[in-house]
N, C-alpha and C positions, 0 to 999 in steps of 0.2 A: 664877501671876501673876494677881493680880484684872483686868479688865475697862478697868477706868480707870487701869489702869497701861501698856495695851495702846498703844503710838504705834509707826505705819510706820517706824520706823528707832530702836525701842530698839535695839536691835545692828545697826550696820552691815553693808549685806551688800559683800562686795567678789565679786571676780570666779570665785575660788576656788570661793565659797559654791556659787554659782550654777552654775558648770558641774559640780560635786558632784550638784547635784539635777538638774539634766538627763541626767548620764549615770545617774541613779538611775533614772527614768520611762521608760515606753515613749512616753509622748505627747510635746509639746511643751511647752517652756517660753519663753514670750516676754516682751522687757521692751520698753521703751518706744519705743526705738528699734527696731524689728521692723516689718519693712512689714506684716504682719496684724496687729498692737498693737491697730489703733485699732477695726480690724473686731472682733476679740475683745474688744474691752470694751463694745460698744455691746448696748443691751438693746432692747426692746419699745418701752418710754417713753422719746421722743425728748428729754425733759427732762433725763434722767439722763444725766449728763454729770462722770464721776468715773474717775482715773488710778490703778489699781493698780500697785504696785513690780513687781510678775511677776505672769505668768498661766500658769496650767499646765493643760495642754490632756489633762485625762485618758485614758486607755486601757483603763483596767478599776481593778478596787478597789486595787491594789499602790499606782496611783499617787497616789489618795485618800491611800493611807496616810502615802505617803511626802511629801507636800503639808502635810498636817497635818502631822507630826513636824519639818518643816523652817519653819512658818509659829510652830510654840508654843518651838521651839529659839531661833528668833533673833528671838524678839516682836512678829510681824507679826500686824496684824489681819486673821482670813482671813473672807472672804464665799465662799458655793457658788453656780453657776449652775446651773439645770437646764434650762429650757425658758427662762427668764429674759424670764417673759410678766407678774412683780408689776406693778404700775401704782406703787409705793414705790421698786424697782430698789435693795433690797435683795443683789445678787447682784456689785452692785460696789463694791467699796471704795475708797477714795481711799489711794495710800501702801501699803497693804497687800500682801497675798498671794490673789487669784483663782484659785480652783478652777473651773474650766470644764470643765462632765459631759457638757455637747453632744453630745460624743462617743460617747457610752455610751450603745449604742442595740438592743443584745441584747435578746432578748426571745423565750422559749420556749411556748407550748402543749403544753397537755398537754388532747387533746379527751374523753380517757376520766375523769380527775379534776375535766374543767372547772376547771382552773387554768392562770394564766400567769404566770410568772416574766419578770419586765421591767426593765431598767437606768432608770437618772435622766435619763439625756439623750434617751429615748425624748416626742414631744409626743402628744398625745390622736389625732392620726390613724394615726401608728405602730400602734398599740397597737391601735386599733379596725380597722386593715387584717389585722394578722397572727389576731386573736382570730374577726374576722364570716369570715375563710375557711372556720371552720368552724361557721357560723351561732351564734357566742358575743360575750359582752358582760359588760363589768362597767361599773356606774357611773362615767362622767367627769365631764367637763366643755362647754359645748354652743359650744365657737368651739376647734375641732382644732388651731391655731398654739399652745394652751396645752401648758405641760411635765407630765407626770404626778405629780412629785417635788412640786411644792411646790403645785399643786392635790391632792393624796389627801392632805399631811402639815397641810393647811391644813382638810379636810372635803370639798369636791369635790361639788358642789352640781349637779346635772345632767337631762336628758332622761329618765335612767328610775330618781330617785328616788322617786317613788310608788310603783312594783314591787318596786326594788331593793334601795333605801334611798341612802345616800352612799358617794363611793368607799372615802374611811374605813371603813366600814361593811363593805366587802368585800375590806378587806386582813387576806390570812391570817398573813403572816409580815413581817418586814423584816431586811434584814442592814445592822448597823450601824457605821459607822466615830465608835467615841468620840475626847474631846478626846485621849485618854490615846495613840491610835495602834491602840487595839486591836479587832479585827473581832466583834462581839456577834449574835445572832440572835435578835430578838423575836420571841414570839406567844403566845396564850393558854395555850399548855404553858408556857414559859421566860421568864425577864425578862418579865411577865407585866404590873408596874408602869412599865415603858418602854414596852410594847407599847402601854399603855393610853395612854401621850403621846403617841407617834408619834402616832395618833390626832387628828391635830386642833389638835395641839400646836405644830404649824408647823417649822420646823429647828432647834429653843432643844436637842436633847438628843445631835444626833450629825448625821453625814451618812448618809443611803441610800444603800446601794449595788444594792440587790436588793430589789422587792416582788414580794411572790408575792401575787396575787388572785382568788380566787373570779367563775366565769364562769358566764352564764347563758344559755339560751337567745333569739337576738334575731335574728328574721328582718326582713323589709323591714316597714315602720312604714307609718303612716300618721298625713303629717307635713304643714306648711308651716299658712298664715295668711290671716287673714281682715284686711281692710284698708277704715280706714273716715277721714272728713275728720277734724278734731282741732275742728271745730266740735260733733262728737257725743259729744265726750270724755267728758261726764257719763253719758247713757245709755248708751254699749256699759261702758264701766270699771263702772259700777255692774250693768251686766250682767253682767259677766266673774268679777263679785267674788262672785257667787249661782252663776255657774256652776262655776268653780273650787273653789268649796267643798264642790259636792255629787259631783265626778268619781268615778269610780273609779280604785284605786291605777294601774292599766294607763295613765292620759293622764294626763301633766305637760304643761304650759303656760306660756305668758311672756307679759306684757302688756308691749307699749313705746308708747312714743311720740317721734316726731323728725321729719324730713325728709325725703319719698320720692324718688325716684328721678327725678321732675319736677319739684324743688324744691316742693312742696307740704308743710302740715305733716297729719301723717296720726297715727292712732291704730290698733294692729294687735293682735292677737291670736296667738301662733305656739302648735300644740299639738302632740303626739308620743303616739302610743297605740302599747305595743307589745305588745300582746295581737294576737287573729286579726282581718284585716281589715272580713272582715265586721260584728261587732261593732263595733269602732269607727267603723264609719260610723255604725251606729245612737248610739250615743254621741256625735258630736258635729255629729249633724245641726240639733239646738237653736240650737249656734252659729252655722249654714253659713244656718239659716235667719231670723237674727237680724239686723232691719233691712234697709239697704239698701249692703251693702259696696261698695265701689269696686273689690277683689279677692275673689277668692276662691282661693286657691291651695292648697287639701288635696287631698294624693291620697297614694296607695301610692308608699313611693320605699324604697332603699335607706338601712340607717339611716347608714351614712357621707355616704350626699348632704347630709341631713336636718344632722348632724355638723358638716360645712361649710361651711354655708348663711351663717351668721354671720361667715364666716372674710374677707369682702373690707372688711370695717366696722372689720378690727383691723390694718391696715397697718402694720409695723415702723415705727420712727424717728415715728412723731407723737406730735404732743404731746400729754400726757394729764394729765390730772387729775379723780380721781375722788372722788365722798364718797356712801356707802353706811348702811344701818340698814336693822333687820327692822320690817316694817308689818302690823300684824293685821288693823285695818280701813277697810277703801277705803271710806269714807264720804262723802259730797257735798263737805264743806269739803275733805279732800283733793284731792280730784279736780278742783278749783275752782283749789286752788292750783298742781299739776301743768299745768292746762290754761295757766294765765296764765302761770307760766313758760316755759313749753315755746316760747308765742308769741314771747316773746322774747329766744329761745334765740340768742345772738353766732356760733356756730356751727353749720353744714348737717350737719358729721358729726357732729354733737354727739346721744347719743339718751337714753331713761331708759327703764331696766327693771322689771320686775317679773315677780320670778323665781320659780314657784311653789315651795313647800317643803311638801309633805304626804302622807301614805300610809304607805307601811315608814320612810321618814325623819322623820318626824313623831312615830311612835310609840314612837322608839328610848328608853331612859331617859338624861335628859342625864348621869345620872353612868357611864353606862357605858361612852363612850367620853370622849375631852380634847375633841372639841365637843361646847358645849355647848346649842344655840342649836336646841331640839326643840318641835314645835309646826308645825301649820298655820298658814302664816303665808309673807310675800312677802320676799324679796332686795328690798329699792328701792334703786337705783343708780342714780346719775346718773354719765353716762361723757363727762366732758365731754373733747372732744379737736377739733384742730386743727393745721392746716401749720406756720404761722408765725409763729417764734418772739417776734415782735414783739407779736403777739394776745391775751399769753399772759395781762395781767393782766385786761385784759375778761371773758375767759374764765374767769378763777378769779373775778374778785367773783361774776360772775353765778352758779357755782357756789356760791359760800357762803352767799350772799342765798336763794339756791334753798331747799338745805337748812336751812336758819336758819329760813324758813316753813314747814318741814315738821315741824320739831319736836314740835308739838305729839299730829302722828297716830302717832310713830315709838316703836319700843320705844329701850330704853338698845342693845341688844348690836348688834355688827356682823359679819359675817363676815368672816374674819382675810385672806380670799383676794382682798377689794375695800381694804383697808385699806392708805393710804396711809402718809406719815410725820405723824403729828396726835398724837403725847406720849403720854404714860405712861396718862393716863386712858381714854382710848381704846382702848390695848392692853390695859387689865382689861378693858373692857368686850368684848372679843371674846373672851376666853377666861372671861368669867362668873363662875358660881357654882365654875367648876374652878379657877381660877387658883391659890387657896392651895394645892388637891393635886398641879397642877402644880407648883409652884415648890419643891414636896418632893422631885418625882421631878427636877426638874432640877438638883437640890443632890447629889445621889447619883451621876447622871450625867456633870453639869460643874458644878463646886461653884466653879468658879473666874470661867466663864462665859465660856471661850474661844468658844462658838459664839452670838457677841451680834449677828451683824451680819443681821439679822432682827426681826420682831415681837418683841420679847425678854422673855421668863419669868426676872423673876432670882431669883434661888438664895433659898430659905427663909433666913432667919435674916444 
């Protein structure tokens, strides 16, 4: 059944159906009436506000399975949660069938292979708890309330990209649950042309049930930021923009700007070297001695502190709305324009990033993996977010006004893992110059295009 033939109640479900599939799963199955209904459908972005017909509260891959074959049997549109951190909240459907992986939070080491085997409902602290026990690490993501499932299948952009490269990047395997019901096993040995979508390709080809990743060495960092008024915005960003480019792969960095902690507006600096400490202090003593900061807060910390650090700025249920592009160069007219909006930013939680991308991520070749977005070069994001729902349009014009000015310094592409709901054109533009050999590999995989309720890659031809 094509895509657009797809409606919450092609076949009716009666009561029958439904207690069929409940006695099928080890998890839960809830419908609307369910005193956890409304807790189970709510996401990260408080805007997202959409009624699944059932939710089915996973237990391990069986019930993946058995979820899909009862969602493509009676023509339910199915969406997956993982971490259900998108700022789009792709992960719930209206009418349909919700897969909820929440649950699914297994996750193996292995310190002699430096591999970890990890489930979808696993978030970036999981992951980074069970792995630094035994001083290991693979490429995340750098605010730990994210899910691993759809930050690695989106690219995974993170703290020790210049070392490591992306978390994509350092996924060896994946076990995959196709439209079809059947359990598959990507990686460079097998399914070789899936492997390479998973990749970057966001959830257009199957569901994860299993990522196996390559681990690396990662003791305690030296982490945290340098903080200066947003009256300086020109010189320290024009500073940051020389410094950043000349790093070594060992320190990734973020430039933001927003609202400090006394309501002031500030311009900061955060960096992450996870090479041996003593170098990195010589490394970013440039910065530490660069003008007149209002903070200075780098020292040796635990890299889950470091992990964390971000994590009270992303409170469940707020409003968000975000719009994102890759920025090569931080030039005065940008920087001009950043600083005037920043000024009159309608919102205090409201900040804008700038996310370094360079090193072993930089150098990957974009057709090697399904991201395609390689190059020294910055994440700009703006994260516009806020309480109350009433706010909400303020808050979006001044976001789009935002971006609308910035056009000028922005590349086309965007990364698929900032990417709201913004059309068709948008979606090429995050998947690039790969899109046609995706939309190959997702004609082979789901030629029908049951898993659309995402960034959506549709089917060649």
């Amino acid at each position: 059944m094509a895509a657009e033939q797809l409606t919450p109640s092609a076949t009716p479900l009666d009561g029958t159906a439904v207690q069929a599939l409940s006695a099928a799963v080890r998890g839960t199955v809830l419908c609307p009436s369910d005193d956890s209904y409304d807790t189970a459908r709510r996401v990260f972005n408080g805007m997202i506000d959409r009624r699944p017909a059932l939710i089915v509260r996973c237990a391990g891959t069986s019930d993946v399975i058995q979820g899909v074959n009862f969602a493509r049997t009676h023509g339910l549109v199915l969406s997956v949660r993982g971490g259900g951190h998108s700022v789009a909240g792709k992960a719930v459907c209206d009418g349909g069938l919700m897969l909820d992986l929440s649950g699914m939070k297994g996750v193996r080491v292995d310190p002699v292979r430096r591999t970890a085997d990890a489930q979808p409902g696993l978030l970036l602290r999981d992951l980074d708890h069970e792995t630094q026990a035994f001083g290991l690490a693979t490429p995340l993501g750098i605010v730990s309330v994210t899910g691993i499932a759809g930050l690695t299948l989106g690219g995974g952009l993170g703290w020790l990209n210049g070392k490591y490269g992306l978390a994509c990047d350092n996924l060896l395997s994946a076990d995959v649950v196709t439209a079809d019901g059947e359990l598959l096993t990507a990686s460079a040995a097998e399914l070789e042309d899936l492997f390479w979508g998973l990749r970057g390709g966001s959830g257009n080809f199957g569901i994860v049930t299993s990522f196996r990743y390559e681990l690396h060495p990662v003791g305690p960092v030296l982490a945290g930021g340098v903080t200066y008024p947003l009256s300086k915005a020109r010189e320290v960003l024009r500073f940051y923009h020389e410094f950043a480019s000349t790093c070594p792969d060992e320190l990734s960095t973020v430039g933001s700007l927003g609202t400090g902690p006394d309501g002031s507006l500030v311009v900061s600096i955060v960096v992450c070297y996870c090479g041996p400490i003593e170098a990195g202090q010589r490394v970013v003593r440039p910065l530490r001695e660069f003008g007149d900061p209002l903070e200075d807060g780098i020292q040796p910390m635990p890299y889950c502190t470091l992990q964390s650090a971000a994590d009270t700025g992303f409170p469940s249920g707020r409003q968000h709305y975000w719009k994102s592009s890759w920025l090569k160069d931080l030039n005065d007219d940008a920087i001009d324009v950043l600083a005037r909006f920043v000024a009159e930013n309608p919102s205090p939680t409201t900040g804008v990033g700038l996310q370094q991308m360079h090193g072993v991520a930089s150098r990957v070749d974009q057709a090697a993996t399904a991201f395609p977005h390689r190059g020294e070069q910055f994440d700009f994001l703006i994260l516009s977010n806020w309480d109350d729902p009433t706010d909400a349009e303020r808050n979006i014009e001044w976001t789009r006004a935002f971006f609308q000015a910035m056009q000028p310094f922005l590349e086309r592409g965007v990364y698929v893992n900032d990417l709201g709901d913004e059309g068709d054109d948008r979606v090429r533009a995050a998947y690039g110059v790969n899109y046609e050999r995706l939309a190959a590999v997702k004609k082979k995989y789901d030629p029908t295009n049951f898993f659309h309720s995402n960034h959506n890659i549709q089917p060649a031809g």
